[in-house]
Structures are given as C-alpha cells and as structure tokens.
N, C-alpha and C positions, 0 to 999 in steps of 0.2 A: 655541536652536532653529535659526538661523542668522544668518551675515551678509548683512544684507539686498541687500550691495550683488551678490551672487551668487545671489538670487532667494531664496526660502525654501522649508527641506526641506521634501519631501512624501512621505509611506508610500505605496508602489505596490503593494498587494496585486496578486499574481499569476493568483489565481484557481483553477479549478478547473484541475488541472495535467492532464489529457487534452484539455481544450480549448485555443480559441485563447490564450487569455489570456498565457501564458508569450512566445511569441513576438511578441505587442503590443508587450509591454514590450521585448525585444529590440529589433526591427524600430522602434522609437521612438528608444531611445537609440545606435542605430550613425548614425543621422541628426543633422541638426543640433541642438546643443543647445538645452533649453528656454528658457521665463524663469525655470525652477523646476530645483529640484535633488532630482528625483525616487529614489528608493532602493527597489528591489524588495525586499518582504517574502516569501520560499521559498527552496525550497531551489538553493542555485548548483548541485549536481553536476545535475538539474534543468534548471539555464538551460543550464549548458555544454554540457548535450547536446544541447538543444535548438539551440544558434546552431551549431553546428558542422553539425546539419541542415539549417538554412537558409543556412550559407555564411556566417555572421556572424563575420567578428573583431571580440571584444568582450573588453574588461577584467572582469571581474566580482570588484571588492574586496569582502571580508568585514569588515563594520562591527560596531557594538554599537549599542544607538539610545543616543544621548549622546555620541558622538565622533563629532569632528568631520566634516564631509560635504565634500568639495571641491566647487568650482565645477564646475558643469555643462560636461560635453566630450562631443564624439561621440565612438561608439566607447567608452564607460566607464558601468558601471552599476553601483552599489557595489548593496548586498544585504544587510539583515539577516534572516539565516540563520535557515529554518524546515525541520526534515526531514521528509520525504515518507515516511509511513509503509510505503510498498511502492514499487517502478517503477512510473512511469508510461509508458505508450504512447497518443501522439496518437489520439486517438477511441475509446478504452477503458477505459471508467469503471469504478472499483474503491470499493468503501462504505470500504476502509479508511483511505482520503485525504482521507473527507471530513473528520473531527474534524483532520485536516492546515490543509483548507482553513478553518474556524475557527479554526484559531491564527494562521493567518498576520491573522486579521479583530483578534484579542485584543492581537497583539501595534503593529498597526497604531496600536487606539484606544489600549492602554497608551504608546505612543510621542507622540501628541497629547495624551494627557490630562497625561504629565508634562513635557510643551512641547520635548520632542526633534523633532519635525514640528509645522508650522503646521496640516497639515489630510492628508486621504487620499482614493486614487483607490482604485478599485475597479475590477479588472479581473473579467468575469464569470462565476459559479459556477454549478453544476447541484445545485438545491434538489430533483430527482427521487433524486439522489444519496445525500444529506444527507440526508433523508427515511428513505430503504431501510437508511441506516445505524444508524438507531433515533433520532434526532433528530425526536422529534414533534412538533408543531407549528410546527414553520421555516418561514417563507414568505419568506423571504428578506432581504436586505440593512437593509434599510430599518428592520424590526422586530428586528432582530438589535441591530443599533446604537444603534437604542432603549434596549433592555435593558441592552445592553452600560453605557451611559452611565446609566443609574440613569433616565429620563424617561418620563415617565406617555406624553406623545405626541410625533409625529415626523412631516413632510409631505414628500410626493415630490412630486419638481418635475420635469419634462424642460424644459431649453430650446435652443431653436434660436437665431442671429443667422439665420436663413432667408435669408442671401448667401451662398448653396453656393460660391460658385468665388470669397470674397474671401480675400486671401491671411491675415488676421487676423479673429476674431470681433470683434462691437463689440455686447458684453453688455449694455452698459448704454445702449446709444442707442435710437431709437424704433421702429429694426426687428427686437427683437427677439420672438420668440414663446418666451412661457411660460405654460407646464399643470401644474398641479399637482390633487392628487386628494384629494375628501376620501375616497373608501374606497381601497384600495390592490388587496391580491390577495384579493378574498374572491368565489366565488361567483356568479354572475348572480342568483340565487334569494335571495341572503343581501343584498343590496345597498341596497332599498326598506329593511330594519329595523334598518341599521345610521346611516343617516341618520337625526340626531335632533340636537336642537337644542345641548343644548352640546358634541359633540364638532365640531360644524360649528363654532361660533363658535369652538372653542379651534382649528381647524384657520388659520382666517380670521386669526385674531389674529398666528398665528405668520406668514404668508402676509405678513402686513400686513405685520409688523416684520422680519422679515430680508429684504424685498424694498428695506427703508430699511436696516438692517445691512450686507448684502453687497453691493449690488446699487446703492448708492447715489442708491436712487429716494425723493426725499425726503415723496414725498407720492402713493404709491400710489394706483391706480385699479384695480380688478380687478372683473371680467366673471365671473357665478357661473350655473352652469348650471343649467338644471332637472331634475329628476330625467326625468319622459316625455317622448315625444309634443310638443310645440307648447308646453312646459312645463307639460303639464296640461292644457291650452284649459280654464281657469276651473273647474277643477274635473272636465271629462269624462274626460279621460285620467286621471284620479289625483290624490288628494288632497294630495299630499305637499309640493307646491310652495305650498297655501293654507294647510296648517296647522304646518308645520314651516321652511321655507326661508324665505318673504317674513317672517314673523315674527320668525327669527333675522335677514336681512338688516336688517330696521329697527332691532334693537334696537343693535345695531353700525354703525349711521350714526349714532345716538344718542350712540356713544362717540366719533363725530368720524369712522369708515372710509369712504372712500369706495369704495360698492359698486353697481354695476350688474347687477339680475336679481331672478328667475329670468330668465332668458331662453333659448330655446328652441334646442339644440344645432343643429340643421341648419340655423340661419341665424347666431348667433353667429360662427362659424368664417367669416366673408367682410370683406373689407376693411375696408368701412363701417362696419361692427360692430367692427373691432379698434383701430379708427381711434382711438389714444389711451391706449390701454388697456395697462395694465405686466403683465397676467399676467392668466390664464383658470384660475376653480376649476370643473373637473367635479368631477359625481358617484362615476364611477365610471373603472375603468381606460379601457374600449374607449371612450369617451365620447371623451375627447380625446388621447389619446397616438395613435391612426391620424393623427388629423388632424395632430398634429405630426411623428409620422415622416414623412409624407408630405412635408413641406413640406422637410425637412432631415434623411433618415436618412444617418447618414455624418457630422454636421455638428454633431451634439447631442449633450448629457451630460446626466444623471441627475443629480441633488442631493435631497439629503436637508437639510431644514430644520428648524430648530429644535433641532439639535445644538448643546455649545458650542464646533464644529472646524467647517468648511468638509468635505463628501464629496459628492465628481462620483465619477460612474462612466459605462460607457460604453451607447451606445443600444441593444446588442443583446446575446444570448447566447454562450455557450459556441462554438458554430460545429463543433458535432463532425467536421462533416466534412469540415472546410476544416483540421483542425487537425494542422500538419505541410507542410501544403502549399507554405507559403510564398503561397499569395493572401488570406490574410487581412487586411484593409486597417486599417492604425493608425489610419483617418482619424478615429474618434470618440476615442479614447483620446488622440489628441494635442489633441483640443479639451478632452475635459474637464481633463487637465492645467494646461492655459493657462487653463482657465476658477476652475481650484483656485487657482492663483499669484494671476488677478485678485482674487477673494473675498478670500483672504488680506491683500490693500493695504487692506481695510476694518476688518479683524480689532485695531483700537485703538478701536473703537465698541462701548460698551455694547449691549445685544439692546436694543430697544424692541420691546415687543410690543404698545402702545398710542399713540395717537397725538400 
C-alpha cells in the first residue's frame, strides 16, 4: 500500500473532466507536498492539457496501481491512467465521459479494495451528466460506492474543524463540527417515508462506530435531529419524532449509544447546544449541511462512512464555470486530502459499530 514513513497512497479521482476537478488536483500537487501521497485516477493527456493551461510545470508519471508510488514532492503527480472517451473542454459537458467518470470511481475502489491505496478522495462529478448518459438511478457518490463495495448501507458525513484560517485541521479535537444525514439525495416530498426505524438505527450504529474507528472519539456523543418544526411540539407539527425517532433513539441508548434528541434543528445548531457533542445526525440533506457550509465552506470534506476504505471528497461541485479559469480554490480538496491521510493512522482498528 505504502511506506508509511512517506504518508500513505491515496486514489485521487479526478472527476468529471469539464469541470474543476482536474485542475484541483493539479493546482494541489505543484504546491507543497502532502502528508499523503496522493495519485490522480484520469486520463494524463487530460491533465497535461489542462496544466499547461494554467501555467503548471508538473511531472505527470504513469503508474499501474501496485507499483510503487514515490514520496510525495511538489510539482509531481503520478497518475493511474484512465481514457476519456472524447476531449474534453473546460465547462462542456459530453454524456460520453460520463461512464469515463465511473471508471476512474471503479478503478479507485479496485485499488483500495486490493490495498494498493489506504483510502480515496473524490474530486466532484455531474450526476445531471451521468444521468443523460442512460445511467438510471445515480444519485451520486455516496450510493455508487455503496454498491461498488457490495454494502446494504453507507452514511454521508460533511465535517468542518470550523478554524477557517488555522494553518492545520484538528479533526479530532473539540472544535470540530460534524453532520451526517440519515436520508441523502432524495426528494423533499419523499423524506418524512423514508425515515423509519431500522434504517435510522443501522445509520446511528455506523455513525457511532467509525466516529470511534476513524475519528478516534472513543465514546461518541451525538445530537439527532427532529424530522419538523420545534421537533414536532409534542406531536402538533408531526408525528414522526413520537413514533418513530424517540423510540429508535431509546432503543439504542439501551445498547449503551450515547444519543441526545430529537431535538429541534433551529436551535440545535448554537453553541450551547453543540457544547460536547462529536457529531449532528439530521434528517435530511438541507437540514444540516447549510448550516455546516456556512460555518466552513472552503474548509470541509465530505466522507462517506461505513466503507471498509476512508473517502473525503470535497464541499462543492463541478464549478462549470470557474473551470479553466484558474480561480478555482484547492482549498476543500486539500482538506479532505489531509483529512483522508489522518483517517488512514486509524485504519489498524477493527469497525466497531456497537459499543
């Protein structure tokens, strides 16, 4: 996989190649080195074009996954080679790149799964894309990688160290903010019937135990949101909170988790409220992820939990039309990097997903 004393590989999916995502990766590695020895999954003819557009002298070795990876340098970004079905051109999306942009996802988790990389970032794609390509039901990363790895379920996490301007994240200390979701991309409408009691506790469970796996929080405390309103007010706003959530919540302090709620999103989200607390389960997407961009957009990574590999990705989209520019800012992508490296010093820890 590596040696450890040069950080350990990590697959850098590229992403959807008319977006920013190619030159992240670029714009990452002509800078200083990581703690990780990061390796773009796409195609090099690809990046070279692209750095030569932005003025980048960069090495770009062609690797295999299995041989060896050198230590991380500025200026060098080896590359296990994936070709782009047609050119691409910054901010002009083509359907036939998208089954591109899944391979480079395939050959990412084939390279973790047989321990050639410790874990993978994920620089981000256009699921409108993917979609239009005849790829039905994609919603994106999170459930791709699911599948991809054979697992019934998978939790998305965004976290912040919400210290915008410290020169290091500090993941695991007591300023971090973390949101994870029990529903993902579905719906507004589809959201109240998707909550239901065991896929909430199998969410919670995993929530629990790689919050102790990666994150080396050994005794989790998590803040669980109400589905409405004031969490229901007793029932007025909606039932959902009295007959499915408090019920799941007990039955899981039973197994030892330590859980706070329902409790009622527009006041959860304030200090006093956070005061303690290793991680916030909402309901739904818009629930907590606003409030965590807000706190740290630029500054957070995406994870996926519940994987048997560490994947950060980064807090926002494609960027169509930033893409070429050269103002596209690495500044998430170099967090979730560092935050993929830290995960990784946990990765000789069995999953506990109970307590």
């Amino acid at each position: 996989m590596a040696d450890a004393a040069h950080g350990p590989v990590l697959a850098l999916t590229t992403g959807e190649p008319a977006g920013v995502g190619p030159e992240l990766a670029l714009r990452l590695a002509a800078t200083a080195p990581s703690a990780a020895r990061p390796v773009a999954v796409g195609d090099p003819a690809l990046l070279a074009e692209r750095a030569a557009m932005l003025g980048l002298s960069l090495s770009l070795p062609e690797l295999a996954p299995g041989e060896p990876v050198p230590a991380a340098r500025a200026g060098v970004l080896p590359v296990w080679p994936v070709a782009l079905r047609e050119p691409s051109r910054p901010g002009v999306l083509a359907t036939a790149n998208a089954d591109y942009v899944l391979e480079t996802l395939d050959v990412a988790v084939g390279a973790c799964r047989a321990g050639h990389a410790a874990g993978m970032i994920t620089a981000p794609l256009h699921k409108g894309v993917i979609l239009d390509a005849g790829h039905v039901g994609f919603t994106g990363h999170t459930e791709y990688l699911r599948d991809a790895c054979g697992i019934d379920e998978v939790v998305m996490m965004l976290a912040t160290d919400r210290a915008l301007h410290a020169a290091e994240p500090t993941w695991r200390g007591g300023g971090a903010l973390r949101v994870a979701l029990a529903t993902t991309h579905l719906p507004l409408r589809d959201v109240a019937d998707a909550i239901r009691a065991p896929r909430l506790a199998r969410t919670l469970r995993i929530l629990h135990g790689d919050l102790r796996r990666w994150f080396a929080v050994e005794r989790p405390r998590i803040a669980v949101c109400g589905l409405n309103p004031h969490a229901g007010e007793g029932g007025h706003l909606g039932r959902e909170e009295l007959e499915v959530i408090a019920p799941c919540l007990d039955a899981l302090r039973g197994e030892g988790l330590d859980l706070d709620g329902p409790l009622p999103a527009d006041t959860l989200f304030t200090p006093r409220h956070l005061a303690g607390v290793d991680a916030v389960l909402a309901m739904y997407h818009d629930q907590g992820l606003p409030v965590l961009k807000y706190a740290g957009f630029g500054r957070a990574a995406n994870i996926t939990l519940g994987l048997p590999f560490p994947r950060t990705s980064v807090d926002h989209g494609t960027a169509l039309d930033l893409a070429g520019s050269g103002r596209a800012d690495p500044g998430s992508l170099a967090v979730a990097v560092a935050l993929a490296a830290e995960m990784t010093s946990r990765g000789d820890l069995k999953a506990m997903t109970t307590p």
